[in-house]
C-alpha positions in Angstrom: -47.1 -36.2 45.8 -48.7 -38.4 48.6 -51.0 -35.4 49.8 -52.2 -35.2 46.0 -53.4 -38.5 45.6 -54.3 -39.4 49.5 -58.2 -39.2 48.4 -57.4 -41.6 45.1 -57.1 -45.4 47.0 -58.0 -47.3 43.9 -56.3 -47.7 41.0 -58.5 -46.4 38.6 -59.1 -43.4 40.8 -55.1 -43.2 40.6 -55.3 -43.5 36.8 -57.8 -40.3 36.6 -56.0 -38.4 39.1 -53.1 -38.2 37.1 -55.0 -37.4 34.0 -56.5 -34.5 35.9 -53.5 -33.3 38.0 -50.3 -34.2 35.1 -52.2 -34.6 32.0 -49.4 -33.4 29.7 -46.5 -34.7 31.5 -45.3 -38.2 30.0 -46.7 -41.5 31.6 -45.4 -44.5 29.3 -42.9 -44.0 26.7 -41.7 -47.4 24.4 -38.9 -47.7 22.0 -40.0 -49.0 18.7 -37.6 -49.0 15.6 -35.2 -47.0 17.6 -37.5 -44.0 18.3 -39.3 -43.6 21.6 -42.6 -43.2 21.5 -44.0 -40.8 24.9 -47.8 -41.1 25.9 -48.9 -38.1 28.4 -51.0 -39.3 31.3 -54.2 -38.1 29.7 -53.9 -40.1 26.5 -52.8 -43.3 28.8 -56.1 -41.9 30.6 -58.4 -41.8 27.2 -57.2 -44.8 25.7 -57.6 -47.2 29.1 -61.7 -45.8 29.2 -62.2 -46.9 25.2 -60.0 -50.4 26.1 -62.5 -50.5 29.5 -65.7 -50.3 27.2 -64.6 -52.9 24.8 -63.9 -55.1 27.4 -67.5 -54.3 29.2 -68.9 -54.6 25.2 -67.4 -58.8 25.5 -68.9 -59.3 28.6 -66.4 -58.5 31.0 -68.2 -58.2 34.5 -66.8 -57.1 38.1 -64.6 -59.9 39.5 -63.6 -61.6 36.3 -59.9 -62.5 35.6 -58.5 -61.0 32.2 -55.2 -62.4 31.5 -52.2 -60.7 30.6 -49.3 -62.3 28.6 -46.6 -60.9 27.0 -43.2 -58.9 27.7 -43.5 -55.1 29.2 -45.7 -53.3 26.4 -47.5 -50.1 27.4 -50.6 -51.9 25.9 -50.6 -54.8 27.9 -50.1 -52.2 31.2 -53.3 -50.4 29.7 -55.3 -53.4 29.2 -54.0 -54.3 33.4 -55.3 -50.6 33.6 -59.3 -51.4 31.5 -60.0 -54.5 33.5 -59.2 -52.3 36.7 -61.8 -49.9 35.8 -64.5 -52.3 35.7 -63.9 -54.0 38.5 -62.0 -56.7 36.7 -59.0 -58.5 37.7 -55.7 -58.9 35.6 -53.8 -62.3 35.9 -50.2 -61.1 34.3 -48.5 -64.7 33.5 -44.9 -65.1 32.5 -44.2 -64.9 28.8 -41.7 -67.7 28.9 -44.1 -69.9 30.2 -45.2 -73.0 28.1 -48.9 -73.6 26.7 -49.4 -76.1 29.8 -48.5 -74.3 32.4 -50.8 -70.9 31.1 -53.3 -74.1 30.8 -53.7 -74.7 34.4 -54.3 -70.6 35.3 -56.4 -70.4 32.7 -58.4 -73.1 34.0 -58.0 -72.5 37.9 -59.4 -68.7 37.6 -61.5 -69.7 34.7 -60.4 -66.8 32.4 -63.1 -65.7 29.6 -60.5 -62.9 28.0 -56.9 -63.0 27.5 -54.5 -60.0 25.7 -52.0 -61.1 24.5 -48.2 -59.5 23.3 -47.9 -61.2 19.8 -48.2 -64.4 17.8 -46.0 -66.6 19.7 -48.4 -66.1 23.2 -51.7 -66.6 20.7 -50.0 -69.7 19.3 -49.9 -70.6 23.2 -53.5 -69.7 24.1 -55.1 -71.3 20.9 -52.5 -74.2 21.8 -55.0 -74.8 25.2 -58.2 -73.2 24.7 -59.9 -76.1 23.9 -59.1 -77.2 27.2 -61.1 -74.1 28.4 -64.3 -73.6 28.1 -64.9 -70.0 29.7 -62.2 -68.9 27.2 -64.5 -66.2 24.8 -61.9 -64.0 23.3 -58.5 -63.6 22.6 -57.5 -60.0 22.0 -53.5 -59.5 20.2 -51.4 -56.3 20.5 -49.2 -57.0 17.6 -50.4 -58.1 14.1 -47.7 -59.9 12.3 -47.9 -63.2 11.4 -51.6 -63.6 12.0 -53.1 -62.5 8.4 -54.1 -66.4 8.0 -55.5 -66.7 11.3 -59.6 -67.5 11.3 -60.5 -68.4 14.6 -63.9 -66.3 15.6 -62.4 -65.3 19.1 -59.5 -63.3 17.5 -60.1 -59.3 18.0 -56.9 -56.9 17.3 -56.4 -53.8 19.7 -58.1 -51.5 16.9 -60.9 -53.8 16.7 -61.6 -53.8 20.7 -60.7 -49.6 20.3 -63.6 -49.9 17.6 -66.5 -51.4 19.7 -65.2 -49.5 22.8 -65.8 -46.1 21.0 -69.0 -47.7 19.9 -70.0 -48.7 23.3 -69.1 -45.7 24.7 -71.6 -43.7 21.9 -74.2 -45.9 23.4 -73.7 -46.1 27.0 -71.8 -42.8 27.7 -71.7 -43.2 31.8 -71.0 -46.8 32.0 -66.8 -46.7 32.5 -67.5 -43.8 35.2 -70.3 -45.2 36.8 -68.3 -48.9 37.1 -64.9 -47.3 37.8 -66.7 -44.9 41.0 -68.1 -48.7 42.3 -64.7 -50.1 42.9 -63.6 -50.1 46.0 -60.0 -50.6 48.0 -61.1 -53.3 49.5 -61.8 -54.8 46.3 -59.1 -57.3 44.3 -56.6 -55.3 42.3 -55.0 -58.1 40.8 -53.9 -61.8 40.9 -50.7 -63.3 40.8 -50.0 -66.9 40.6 -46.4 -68.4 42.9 -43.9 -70.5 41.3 -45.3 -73.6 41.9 -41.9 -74.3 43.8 -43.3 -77.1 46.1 -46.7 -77.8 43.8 -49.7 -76.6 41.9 -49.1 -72.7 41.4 -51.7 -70.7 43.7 -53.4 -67.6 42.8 -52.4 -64.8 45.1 -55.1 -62.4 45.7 -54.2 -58.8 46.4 -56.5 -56.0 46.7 -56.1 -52.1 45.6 -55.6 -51.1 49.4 -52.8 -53.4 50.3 -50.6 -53.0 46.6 -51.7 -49.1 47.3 -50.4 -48.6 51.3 -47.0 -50.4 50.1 -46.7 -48.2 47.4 -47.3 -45.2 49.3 -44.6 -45.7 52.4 -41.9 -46.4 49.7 -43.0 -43.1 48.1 -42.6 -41.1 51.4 -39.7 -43.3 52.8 -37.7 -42.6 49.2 -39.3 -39.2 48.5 -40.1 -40.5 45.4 -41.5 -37.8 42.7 -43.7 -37.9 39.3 -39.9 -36.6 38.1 -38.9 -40.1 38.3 -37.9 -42.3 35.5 -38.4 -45.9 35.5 -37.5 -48.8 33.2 -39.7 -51.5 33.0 -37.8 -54.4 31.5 -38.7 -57.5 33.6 -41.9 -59.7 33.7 -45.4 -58.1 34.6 -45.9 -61.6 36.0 -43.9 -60.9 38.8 -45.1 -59.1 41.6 -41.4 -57.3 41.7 -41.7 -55.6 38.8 -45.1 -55.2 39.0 -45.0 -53.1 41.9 -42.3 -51.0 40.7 -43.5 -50.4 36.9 -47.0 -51.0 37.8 -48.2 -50.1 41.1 -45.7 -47.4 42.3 -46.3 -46.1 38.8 -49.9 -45.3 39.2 -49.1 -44.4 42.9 -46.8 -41.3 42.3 -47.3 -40.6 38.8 -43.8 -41.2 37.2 -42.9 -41.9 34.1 -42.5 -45.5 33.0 -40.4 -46.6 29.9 -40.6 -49.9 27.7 -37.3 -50.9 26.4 -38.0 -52.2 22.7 -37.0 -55.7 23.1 -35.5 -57.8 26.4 -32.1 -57.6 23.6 -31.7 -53.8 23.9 -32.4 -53.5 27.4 -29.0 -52.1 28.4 -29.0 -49.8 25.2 -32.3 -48.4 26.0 -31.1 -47.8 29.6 -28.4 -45.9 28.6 -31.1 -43.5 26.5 -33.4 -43.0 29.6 -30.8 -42.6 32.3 -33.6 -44.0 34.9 -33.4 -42.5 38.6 -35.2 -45.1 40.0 -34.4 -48.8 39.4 -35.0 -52.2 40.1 -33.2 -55.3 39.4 -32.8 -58.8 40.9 -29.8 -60.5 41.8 -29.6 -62.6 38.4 -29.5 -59.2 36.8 -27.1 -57.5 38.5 -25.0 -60.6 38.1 -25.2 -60.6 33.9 -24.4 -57.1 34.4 -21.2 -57.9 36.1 -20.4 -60.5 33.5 -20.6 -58.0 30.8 -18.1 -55.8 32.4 -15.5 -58.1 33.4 -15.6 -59.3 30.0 -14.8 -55.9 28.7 -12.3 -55.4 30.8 -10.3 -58.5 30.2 -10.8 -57.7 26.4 -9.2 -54.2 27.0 -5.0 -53.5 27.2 -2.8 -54.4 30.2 -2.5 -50.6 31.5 -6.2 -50.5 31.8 -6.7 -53.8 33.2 -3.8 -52.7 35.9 -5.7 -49.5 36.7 -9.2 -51.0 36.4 -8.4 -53.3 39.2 -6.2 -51.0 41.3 -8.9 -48.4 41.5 -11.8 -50.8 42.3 -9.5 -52.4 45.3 -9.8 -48.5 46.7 -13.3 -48.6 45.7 -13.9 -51.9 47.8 -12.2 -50.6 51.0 -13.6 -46.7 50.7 -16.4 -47.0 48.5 -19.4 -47.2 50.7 -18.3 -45.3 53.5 -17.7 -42.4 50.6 -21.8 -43.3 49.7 -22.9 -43.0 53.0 -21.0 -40.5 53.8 -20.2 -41.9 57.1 -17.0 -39.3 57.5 -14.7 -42.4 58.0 -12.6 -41.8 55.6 -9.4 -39.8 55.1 -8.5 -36.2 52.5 -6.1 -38.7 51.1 -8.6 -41.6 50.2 -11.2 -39.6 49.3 -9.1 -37.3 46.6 -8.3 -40.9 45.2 -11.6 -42.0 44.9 -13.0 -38.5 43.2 -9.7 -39.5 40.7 -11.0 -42.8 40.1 -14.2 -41.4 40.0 -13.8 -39.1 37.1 -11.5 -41.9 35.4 -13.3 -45.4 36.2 -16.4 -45.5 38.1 -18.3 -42.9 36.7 -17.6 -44.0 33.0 -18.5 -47.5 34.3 -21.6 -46.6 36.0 -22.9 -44.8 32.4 -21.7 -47.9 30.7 -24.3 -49.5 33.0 -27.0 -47.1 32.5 -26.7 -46.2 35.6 -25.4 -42.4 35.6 -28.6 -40.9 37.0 -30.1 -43.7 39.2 -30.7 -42.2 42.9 -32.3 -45.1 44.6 -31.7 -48.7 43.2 -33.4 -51.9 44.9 -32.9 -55.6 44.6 -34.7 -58.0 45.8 -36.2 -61.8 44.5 -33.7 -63.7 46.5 -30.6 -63.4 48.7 -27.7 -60.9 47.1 -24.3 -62.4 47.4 -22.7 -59.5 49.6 -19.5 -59.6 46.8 -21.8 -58.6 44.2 -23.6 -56.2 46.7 -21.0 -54.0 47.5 -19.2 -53.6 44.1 -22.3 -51.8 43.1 -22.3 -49.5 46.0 -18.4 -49.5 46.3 -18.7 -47.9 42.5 -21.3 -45.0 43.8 -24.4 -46.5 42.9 -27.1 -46.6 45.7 -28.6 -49.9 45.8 -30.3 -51.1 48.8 -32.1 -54.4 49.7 -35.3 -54.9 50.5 -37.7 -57.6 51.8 -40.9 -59.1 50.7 -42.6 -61.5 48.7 -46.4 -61.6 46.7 -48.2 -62.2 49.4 -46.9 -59.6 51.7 -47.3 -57.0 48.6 -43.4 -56.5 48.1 -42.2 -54.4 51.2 -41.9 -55.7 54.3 -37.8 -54.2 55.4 -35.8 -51.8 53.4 -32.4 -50.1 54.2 -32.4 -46.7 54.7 -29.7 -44.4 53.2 -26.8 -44.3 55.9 -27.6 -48.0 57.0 -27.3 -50.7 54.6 -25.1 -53.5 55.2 -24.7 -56.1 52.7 -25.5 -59.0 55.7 -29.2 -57.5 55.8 -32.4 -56.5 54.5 -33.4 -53.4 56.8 -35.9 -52.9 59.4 -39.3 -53.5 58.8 -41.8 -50.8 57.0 -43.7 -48.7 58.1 -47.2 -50.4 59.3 -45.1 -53.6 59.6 -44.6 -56.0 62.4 -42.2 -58.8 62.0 -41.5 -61.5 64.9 -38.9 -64.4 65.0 -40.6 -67.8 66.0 -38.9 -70.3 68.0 -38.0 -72.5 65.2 -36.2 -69.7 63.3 -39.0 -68.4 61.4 -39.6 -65.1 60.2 -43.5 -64.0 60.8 -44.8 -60.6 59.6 -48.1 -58.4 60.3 -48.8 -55.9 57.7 -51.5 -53.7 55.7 -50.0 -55.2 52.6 -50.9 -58.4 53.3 -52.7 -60.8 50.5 -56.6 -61.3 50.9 -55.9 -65.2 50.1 -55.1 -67.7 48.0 -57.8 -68.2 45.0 -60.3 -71.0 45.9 -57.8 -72.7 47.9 -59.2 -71.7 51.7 -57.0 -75.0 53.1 -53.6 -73.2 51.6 -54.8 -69.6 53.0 -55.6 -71.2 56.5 -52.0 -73.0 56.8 -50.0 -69.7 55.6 -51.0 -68.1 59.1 -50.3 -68.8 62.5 -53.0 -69.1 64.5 -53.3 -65.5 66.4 -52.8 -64.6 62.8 -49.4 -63.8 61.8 -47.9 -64.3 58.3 -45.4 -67.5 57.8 -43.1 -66.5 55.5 -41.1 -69.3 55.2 -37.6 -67.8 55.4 -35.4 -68.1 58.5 -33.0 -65.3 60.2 -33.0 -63.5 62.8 -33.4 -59.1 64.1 -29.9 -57.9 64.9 -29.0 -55.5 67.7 -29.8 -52.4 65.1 -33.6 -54.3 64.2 -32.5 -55.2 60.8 -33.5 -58.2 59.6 -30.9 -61.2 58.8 -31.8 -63.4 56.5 -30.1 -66.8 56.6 -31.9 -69.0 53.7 -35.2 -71.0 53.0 -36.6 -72.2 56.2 -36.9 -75.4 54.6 -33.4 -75.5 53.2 -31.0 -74.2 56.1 -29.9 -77.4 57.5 -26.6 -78.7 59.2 -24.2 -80.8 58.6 -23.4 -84.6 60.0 -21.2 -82.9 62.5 -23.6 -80.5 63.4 -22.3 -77.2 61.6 -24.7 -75.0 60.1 -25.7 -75.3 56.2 -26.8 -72.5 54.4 -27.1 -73.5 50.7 -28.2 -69.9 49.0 -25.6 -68.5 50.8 -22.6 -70.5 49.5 -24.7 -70.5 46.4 -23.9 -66.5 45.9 -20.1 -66.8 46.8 -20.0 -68.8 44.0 -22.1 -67.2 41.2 -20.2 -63.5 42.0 -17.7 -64.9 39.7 -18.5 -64.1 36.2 -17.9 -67.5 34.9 -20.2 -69.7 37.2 -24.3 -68.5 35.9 -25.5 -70.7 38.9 -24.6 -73.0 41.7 -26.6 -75.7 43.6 -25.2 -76.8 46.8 -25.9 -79.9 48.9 -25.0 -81.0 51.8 -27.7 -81.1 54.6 -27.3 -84.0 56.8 -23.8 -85.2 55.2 -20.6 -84.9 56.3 -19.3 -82.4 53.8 -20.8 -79.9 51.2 -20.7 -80.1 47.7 -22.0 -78.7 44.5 -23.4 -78.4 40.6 -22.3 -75.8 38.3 -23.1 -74.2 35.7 -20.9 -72.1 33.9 -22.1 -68.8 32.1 -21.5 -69.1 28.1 -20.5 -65.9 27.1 -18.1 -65.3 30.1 -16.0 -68.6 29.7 -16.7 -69.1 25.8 -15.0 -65.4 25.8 -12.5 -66.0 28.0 -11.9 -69.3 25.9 -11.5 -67.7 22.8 -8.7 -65.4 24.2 -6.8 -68.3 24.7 -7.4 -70.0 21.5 -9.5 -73.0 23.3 -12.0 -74.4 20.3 -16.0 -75.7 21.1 -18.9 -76.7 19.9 -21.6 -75.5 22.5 -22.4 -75.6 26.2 -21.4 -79.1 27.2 -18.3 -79.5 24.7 -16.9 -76.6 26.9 -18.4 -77.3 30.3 -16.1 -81.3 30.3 -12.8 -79.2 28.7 -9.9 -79.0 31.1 -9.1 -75.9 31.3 -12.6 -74.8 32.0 -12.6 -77.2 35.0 -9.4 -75.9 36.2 -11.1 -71.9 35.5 -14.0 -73.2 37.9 -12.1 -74.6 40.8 -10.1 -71.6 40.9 -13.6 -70.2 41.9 -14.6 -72.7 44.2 -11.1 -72.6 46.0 -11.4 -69.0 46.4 -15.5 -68.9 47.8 -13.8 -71.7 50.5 -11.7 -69.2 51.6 -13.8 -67.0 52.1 -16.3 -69.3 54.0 -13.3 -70.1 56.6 -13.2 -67.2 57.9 -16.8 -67.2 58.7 -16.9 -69.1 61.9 -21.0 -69.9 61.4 -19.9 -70.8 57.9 -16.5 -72.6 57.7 -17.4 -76.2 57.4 -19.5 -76.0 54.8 -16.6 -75.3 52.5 -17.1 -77.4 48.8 -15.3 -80.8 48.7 -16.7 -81.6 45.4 -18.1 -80.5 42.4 -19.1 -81.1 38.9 -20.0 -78.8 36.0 -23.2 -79.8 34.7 -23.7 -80.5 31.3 -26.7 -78.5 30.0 -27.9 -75.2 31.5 -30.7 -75.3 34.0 -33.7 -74.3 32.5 -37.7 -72.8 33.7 -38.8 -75.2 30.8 -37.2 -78.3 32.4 -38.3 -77.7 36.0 -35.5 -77.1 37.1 -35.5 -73.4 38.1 -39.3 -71.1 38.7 -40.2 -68.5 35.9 -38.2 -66.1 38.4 -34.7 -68.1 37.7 -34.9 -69.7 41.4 -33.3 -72.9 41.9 -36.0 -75.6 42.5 -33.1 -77.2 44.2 -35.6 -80.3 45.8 -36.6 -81.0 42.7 -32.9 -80.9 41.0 -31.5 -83.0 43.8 -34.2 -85.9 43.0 -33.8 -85.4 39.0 -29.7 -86.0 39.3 -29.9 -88.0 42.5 -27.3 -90.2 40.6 -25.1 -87.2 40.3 -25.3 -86.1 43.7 -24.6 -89.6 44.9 -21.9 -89.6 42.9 -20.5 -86.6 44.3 -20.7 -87.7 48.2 -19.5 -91.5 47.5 -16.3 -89.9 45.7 -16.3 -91.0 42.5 -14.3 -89.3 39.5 -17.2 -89.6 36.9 -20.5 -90.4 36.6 -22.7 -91.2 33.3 -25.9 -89.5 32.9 -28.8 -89.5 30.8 -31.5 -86.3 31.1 -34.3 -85.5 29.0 -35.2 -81.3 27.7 -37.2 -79.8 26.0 -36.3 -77.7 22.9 -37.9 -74.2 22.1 -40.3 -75.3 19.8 -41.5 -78.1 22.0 -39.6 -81.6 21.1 -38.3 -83.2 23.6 -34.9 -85.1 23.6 -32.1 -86.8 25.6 -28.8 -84.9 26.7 -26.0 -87.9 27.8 -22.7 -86.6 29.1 -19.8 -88.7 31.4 -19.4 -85.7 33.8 -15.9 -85.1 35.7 -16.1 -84.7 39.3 -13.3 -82.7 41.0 -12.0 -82.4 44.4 -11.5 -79.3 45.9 -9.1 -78.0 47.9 -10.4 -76.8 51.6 -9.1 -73.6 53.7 -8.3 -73.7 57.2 -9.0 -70.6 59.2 -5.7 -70.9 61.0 -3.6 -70.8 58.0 -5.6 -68.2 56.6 -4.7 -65.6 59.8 -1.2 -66.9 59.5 -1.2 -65.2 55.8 -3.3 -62.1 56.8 
């Protein structure tokens, strides 16, 4: 596939490549009202050039943003696709996000045209646009709910298909002559950060860089337009971008579009995809969902359930890699529990067919890590982040480890600075930050290598270790090492506890907020009879708190018997009493943990926690999902817990 395409290094020479080369062989296919729906790469290919001409017939010139917004529609890929072609640039911006925050992109890359999913991300725009004054037209995917609607900008998809076909009637060689002038040099597309530590930035990545990473993950996987791909989380994010996006129009797979983020695991199930992508948080629901099941199902298949995945814990892997480590004995068990557990759980997960799987997004607790591969499923880490274009390390089959990312890419350099620092040379580095030459300037060092921003270290094999957050790996009073995301993971590979934030930089002990997951504990509530009312009747209930230290108790002993890690076992901790939420700050559009910004907003709490005290009032203000705001007051419990000692552990053992 890579000697096919070498000569195509944009991606609207990609796009007509595939049209030429696999024109009846299916490109996008979408599930709507339970029937998918399979476009072949040349009606993808026919329909992008009419989208392209009614985007040149409102104005759209070479180095214009077009926003994006909406969830994983083969449309909104296609209109990514038109803006391509004339040299425009897409700006995909999270669905979730509110009006005000779309408000300040908008602004910042001074967007004339946005396409849009549906009402609710139309409501959003017409919400802000007065507030933008390049904003010129507003094109919708889906219909319903707009028959009132009069505003002049307002254009369906058949009405931009209409003046595109008219266009093209009067200007026949404009998409080719426009597509042949963009170059790999040129912008590809935009994609705006977090805004974890301020003002989101606009990260500007050209068709070269997205296109190289692309291409080394297609000859280091052996990746084939055989592949199936679902494409189930935000185009905003460079992640799944370059999976469902990029790599897409880089090998020539087929991509499918589950019919709502609801059926997601449904729709999995129907494709069987071989190539997959998930982050952490994912793979964690996932989980939840099957330890739920199987606490739901009868004592005998609970007993064998469990015994089977202790074999698949301690053979699993090695069976995966086929390292030849492990006895006729062990492995005849693990083909029984094979046929009779992890195979049926595996197509429970959708997972049956999937021959490479990657995560990536943030650190992977290693629990959660190797239950995945202990069960025969091939996930790997990998390394990277928007500006670098994804891949910077991967694991090769044979080689993962659940304590590292992999060694670095192919074309890429990666150094250690003195301070702990990963830096990182690459072809798929980002041209800049939009307008912002100051930001650009301090994200290099000066003979011109990458910061990254995370800390670890290269091992003896060159894979990369990564500890945590430059800025959030501390120590202790005492000097021990802190490593906040780390104990953070221990925690939330139980299926009862959605997310964890730890403290404890600079104090003499470590404690921590949690929050528990809703459907996990209101199921496992509900077994036992235990009445509630919502998410903070049964956060404060007894039993819950007593469920949740169990957790806590068992993540500290594991982290005593890490000798780096062992005094950063939790004293504390409180359950909070709401969720955190994207809309209240307190995590990114990704699901990170803005965990400076949570520490300042329930500074009360976490002095409660390190002065000792058994509860603490609190007042916080949300925001609802149709844009009130209001006040959430609790008296939250804080619990001791109880910390391991190595030496009594090894007396045990």
């Amino acid at each position: 596939m890579v000697q096919e395409s070498a000569a195509a290094v944009t991606f609207p020479a990609l796009l007509m490549h595939h049209a030429q080369a696999r024109g009846q062989r299916p490109a996008i296919r979408e599930k709507d009202l339970g029937i998918w729906q399979t476009l072949n790469w040349r009606q993808v290919a026919d329909e992008v050039r009419r989208i392209a001409a009614g985007l040149a017939d409102l104005g759209v010139a070479a180095g214009e943003h077009v926003a994006v917004v909406g969830e994983n529609r083969p449309r909104l890929y296609m209109a990514m696709m038109a803006a391509q072609c004339l040299g425009a640039i897409p700006v995909p911006l999270y669905q979730d996000a509110v009006a005000e925050e779309m408000a300040f992109v908008l602004q910042d890359a001074e967007v004339g045209v946005v396409v849009v999913e549906d009402q609710e991300q139309l409501d959003k725009m017409l919400e802000v646009s007065g507030r933008c004054p390049a904003l010129r037209a507003l094109v919708y995917d889906d219909p319903r709910g707009l028959r009132h609607y009069r505003d002049a900008r307002l254009l369906s998809w058949e009405a931009l298909l209409e003046r595109g076909d008219a266009r093209i009637g009067q200007r026949p060689g404009e998409i080719d002559e426009r597509m042949a002038a963009v170059g790999p040099a040129d912008t590809a597309a935009m994609f705006y950060t977090s805004g974890t530590t301020g003002k989101p930035k606009g990260v500007v990545l050209s068709h070269q860089a997205l296109i190289d990473r692309a291409r080394v993950i297609e000859r280091f996987e052996g990746l084939t337009d055989q592949e199936d791909v679902l494409a189930y989380l935000p185009p905003a994010w460079i992640g799944q971008n370059m999976f469902s996006y990029t790599q897409f129009l880089t090998t020539g797979f087929t991509v499918n579009h589950p019919e709502s983020p609801d059926t997601v695991s449904i729709d999995m199930r129907d494709i069987g995809p071989t190539y997959y992508f998930a982050p952490p948080r994912v793979l964690e629901g996932l989980l939840t969902h099957v330890m739920i099941r199987m606490e739901d199902a009868g004592r005998f298949k609970r007993w064998l359930f469990h015994r089977a995945m202790r074999l698949a814990r301690r053979v699993g892997t090695h069976v995966l890699d086929g390292d030849g480590s492990v006895g006729a004995w062990d492995r005849f068990k693990y083909a029984l529990g094979d046929l009779l557990i992890y195979g049926p759980l595996r197509n429970t997960l959708g997972m049956s067919r999937v021959r490479v799987a990657y995560t990536a997004g943030e650190a992977i607790g290693p629990d959660l890590f190797v239950f995945y591969r202990s069960i025969g499923i091939n996930l790997k880490q990998l390394y990277g982040s928007t500006e670098t274009s994804v891949f910077v390390c991967v694991q090769a089959n044979g080689q993962v480890r659940d304590d590292t990312v992999g060694p670095p890419c192919e074309g890429v350099d990666i150094r250690v600075a003195d301070t702990g620092e990963i830096q990182v040379r690459s072809p798929g580095l980002f041209t800049g930050y939009y307008r912002n030459p100051q930001a650009t300037a301090e994200s290099y060092t000066q003979d011109g290598w990458y910061h990254t921003g995370d800390a670890g270290y290269l091992d003896a094999d060159g894979q990369l270790k990564i500890i945590d957050r430059a800025k959030d790996v501390g120590h202790l009073a005492d000097g021990s090492l802190f490593a906040p995301k780390y104990i953070e993971n221990k925690l939330k590979f139980f299926p009862f506890i959605k997310e964890a934030v730890a403290f404890g930089a600079d104090r003499p002990e470590v404690c921590a907020f949690v929050n528990i997951d809703l459907e996990a504990v209101g199921n496992w509530a509900e077994r036992r009879g235990l009445p509630y009312a919502g998410y903070t009747d049964l956060a404060s209930k007894d039993e819950v708190y007593d469920l949740i230290r169990d957790c806590v108790e068992q993540t500290n002993r594991d982290l005593a018997q890490d000798p780096k890690l062992s005094a950063s076992q939790i004293a504390r901790f409180l359950i909070l009493h709401k969720e955190l939420d994207p809309d209240d700050d307190e995590l990114t559009r990704t699901r990170k943990v803005r965990r400076a910004f949570i520490a300042q907003k329930y500074a009360v709490l976490v002095d409660a926690l390190f002065e000792g005290r058994a509860r603490q009032y609190v007042e916080t203000e949300v925001k609802f999902e149709d844009g009130r705001s209001g006040r959430i007051a609790a008296d939250l419990r804080i619990e001791p817990a109880a910390v391991a000692r190595p030496e009594a552990l090894k007396k045990v053992a």
